[in-house]
C-alpha positions as a Markdown table, in Angstrom:
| # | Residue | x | y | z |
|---|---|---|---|---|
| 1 | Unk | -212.3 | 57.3 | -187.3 |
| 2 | Unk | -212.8 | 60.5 | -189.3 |
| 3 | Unk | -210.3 | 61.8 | -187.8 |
| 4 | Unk | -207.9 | 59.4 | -188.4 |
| 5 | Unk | -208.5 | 59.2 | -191.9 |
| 6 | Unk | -208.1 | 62.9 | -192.3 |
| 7 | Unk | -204.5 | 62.8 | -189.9 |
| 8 | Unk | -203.7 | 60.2 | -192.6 |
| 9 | Unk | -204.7 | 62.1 | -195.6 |
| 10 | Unk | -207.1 | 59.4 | -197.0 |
| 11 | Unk | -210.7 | 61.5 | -197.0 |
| 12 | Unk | -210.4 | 61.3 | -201.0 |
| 13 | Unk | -210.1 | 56.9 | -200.1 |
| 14 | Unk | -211.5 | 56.3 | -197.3 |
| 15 | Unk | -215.5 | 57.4 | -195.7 |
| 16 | Unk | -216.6 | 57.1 | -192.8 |
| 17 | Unk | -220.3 | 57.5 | -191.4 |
| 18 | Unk | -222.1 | 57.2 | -188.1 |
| 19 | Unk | -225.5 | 56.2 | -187.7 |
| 20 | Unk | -227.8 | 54.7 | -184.4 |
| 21 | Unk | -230.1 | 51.5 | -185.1 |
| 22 | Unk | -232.7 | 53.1 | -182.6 |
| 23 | Unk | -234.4 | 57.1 | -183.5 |
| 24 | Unk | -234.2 | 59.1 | -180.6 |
| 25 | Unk | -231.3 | 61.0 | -181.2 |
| 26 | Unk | -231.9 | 61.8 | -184.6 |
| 27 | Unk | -230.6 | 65.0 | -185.9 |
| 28 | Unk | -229.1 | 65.7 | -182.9 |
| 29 | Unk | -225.1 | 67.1 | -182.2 |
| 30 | Unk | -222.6 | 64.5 | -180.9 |
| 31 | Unk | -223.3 | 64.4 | -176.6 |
| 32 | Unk | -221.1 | 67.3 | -175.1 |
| 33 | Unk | -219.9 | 64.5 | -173.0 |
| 34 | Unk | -218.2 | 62.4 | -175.4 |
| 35 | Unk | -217.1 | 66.0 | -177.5 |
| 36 | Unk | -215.6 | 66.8 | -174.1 |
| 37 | Unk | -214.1 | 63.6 | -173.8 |
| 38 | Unk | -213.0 | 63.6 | -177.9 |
| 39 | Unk | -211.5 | 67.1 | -177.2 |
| 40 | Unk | -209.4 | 66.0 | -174.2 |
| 41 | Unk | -207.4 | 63.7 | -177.6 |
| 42 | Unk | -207.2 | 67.0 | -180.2 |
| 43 | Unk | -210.4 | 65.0 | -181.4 |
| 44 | Unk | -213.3 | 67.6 | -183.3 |
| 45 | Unk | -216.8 | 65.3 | -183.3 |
| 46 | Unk | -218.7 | 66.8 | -186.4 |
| 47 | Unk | -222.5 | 65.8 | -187.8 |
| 48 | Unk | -225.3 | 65.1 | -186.6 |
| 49 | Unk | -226.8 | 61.3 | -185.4 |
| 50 | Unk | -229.3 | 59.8 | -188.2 |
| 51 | Unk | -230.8 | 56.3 | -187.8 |
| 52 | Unk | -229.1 | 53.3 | -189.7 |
| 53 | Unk | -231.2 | 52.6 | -193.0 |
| 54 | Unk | -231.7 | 49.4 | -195.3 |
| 55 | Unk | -229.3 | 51.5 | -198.1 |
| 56 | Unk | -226.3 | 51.4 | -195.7 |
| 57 | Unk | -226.1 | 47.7 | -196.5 |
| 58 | Unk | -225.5 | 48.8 | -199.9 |
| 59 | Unk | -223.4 | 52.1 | -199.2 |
| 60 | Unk | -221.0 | 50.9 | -197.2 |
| 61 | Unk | -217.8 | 47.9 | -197.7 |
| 62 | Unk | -218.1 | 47.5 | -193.5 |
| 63 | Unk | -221.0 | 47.9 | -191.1 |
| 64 | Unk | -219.3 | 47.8 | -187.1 |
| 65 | Unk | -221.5 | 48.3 | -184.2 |
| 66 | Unk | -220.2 | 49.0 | -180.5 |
| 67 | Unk | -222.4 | 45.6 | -178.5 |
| 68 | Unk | -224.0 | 43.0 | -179.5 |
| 69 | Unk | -227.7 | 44.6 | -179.0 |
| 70 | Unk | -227.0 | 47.3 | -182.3 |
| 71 | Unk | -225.2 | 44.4 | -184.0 |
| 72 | Unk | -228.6 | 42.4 | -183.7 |
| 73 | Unk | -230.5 | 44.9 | -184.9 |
| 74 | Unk | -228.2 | 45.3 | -187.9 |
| 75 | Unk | -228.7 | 41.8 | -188.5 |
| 76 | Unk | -232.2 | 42.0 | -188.3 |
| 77 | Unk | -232.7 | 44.1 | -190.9 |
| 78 | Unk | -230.5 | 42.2 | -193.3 |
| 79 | Unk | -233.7 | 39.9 | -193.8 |
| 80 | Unk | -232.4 | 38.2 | -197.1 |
| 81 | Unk | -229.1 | 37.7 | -195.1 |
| 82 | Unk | -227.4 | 38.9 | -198.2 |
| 83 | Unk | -224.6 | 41.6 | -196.2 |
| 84 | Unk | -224.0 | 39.1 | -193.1 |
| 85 | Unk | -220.4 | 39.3 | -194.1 |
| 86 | Unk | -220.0 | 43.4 | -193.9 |
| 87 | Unk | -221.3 | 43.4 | -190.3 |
| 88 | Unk | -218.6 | 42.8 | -187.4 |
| 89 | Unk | -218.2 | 44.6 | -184.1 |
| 90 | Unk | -215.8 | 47.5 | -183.7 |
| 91 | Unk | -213.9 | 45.7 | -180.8 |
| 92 | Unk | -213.0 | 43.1 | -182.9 |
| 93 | Unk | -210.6 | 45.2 | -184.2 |
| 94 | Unk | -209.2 | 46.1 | -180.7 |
| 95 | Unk | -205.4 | 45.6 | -180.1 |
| 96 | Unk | -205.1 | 47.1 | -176.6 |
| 97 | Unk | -208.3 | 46.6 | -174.7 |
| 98 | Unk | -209.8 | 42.9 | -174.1 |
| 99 | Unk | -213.3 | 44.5 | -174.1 |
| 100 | Unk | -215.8 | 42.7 | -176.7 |
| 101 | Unk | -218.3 | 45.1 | -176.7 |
| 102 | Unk | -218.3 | 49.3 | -176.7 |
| 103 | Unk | -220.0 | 50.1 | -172.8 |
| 104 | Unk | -222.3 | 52.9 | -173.5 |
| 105 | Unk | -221.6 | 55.5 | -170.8 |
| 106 | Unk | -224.4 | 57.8 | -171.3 |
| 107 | Unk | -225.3 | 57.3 | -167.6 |
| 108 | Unk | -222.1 | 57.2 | -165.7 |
| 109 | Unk | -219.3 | 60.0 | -165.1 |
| 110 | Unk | -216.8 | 61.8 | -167.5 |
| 111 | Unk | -214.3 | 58.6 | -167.2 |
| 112 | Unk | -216.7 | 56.6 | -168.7 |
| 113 | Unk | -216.4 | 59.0 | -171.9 |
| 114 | Unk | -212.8 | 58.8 | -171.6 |
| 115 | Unk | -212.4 | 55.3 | -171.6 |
| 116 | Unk | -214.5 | 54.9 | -175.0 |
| 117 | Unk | -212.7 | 57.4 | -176.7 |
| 118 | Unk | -209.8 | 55.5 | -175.8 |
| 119 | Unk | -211.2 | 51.6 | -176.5 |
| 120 | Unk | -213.0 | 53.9 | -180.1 |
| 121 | Unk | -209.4 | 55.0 | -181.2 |
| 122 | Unk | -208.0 | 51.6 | -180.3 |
| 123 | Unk | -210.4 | 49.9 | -182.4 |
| 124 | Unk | -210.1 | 52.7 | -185.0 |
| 125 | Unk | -206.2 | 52.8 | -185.5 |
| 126 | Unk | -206.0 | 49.1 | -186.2 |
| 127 | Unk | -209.5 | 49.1 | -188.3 |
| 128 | Unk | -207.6 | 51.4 | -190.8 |
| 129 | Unk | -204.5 | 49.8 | -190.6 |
| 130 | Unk | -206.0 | 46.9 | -191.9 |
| 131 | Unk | -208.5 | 48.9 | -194.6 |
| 132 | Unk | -205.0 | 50.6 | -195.8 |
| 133 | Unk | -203.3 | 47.5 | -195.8 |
């Protein structure tokens, strides 16, 4: 998405942030993996993971999580169920791939990176069509 916004000129309108609802990767650099996979488009992944916090619900317009698992999580920490309506999934916003969920393909091959980078800019390109709209 970042990259996107910055092909599109909108850093100074638009932010975008990344963050895990479990801690284990914390701190760590994007999986050389998925940078492979990301490079393979002209794609530069920057930062570094961080866990999703109770302030996000206040920091950001839009909350998407790739399956339903994170999403529930989300949810669950929403315990006034005050944000409900900020938190969607990022393939609802798919155009060109049926899939309802992100697969996570941190145990299968390099096409398995290729294939989310592709469903990730899918779901990206029409998310900020309709932000810009």
């Amino acid at each position: 998405m970042n990259h996107l916004i910055k092909q599109q000129q909108l850093t100074d309108k638009v932010v975008c942030d990344s963050a895990g609802t479990a801690s284990y990767h914390v701190g760590s650099a994007p999986d050389r993996r998925m940078n492979a996979a990301a490079q393979k488009k002209g794609i530069t992944l920057v930062g570094s993971a961080r866990q999703f916090t109770q302030s996000d619900f206040e920091d950001f317009d839009l909350i998407l999580a790739m399956d339903r698992s994170n999403y529930r999580d989300i949810r669950s920490l929403d315990t006034g169920n005050q944000y409900s309506d900020k938190v969607s999934l990022m393939c609802d916003f798919c155009q060109n791939h049926p899939d309802q969920e992100v697969p996570d393909p941190y145990y299968g091959g390099e096409a398995g990176f290729d294939y989310v980078i592709d469903l990730l800019s899918d779901a990206c390109t029409h998310l900020l069509e309709e932000v810009t709209a």
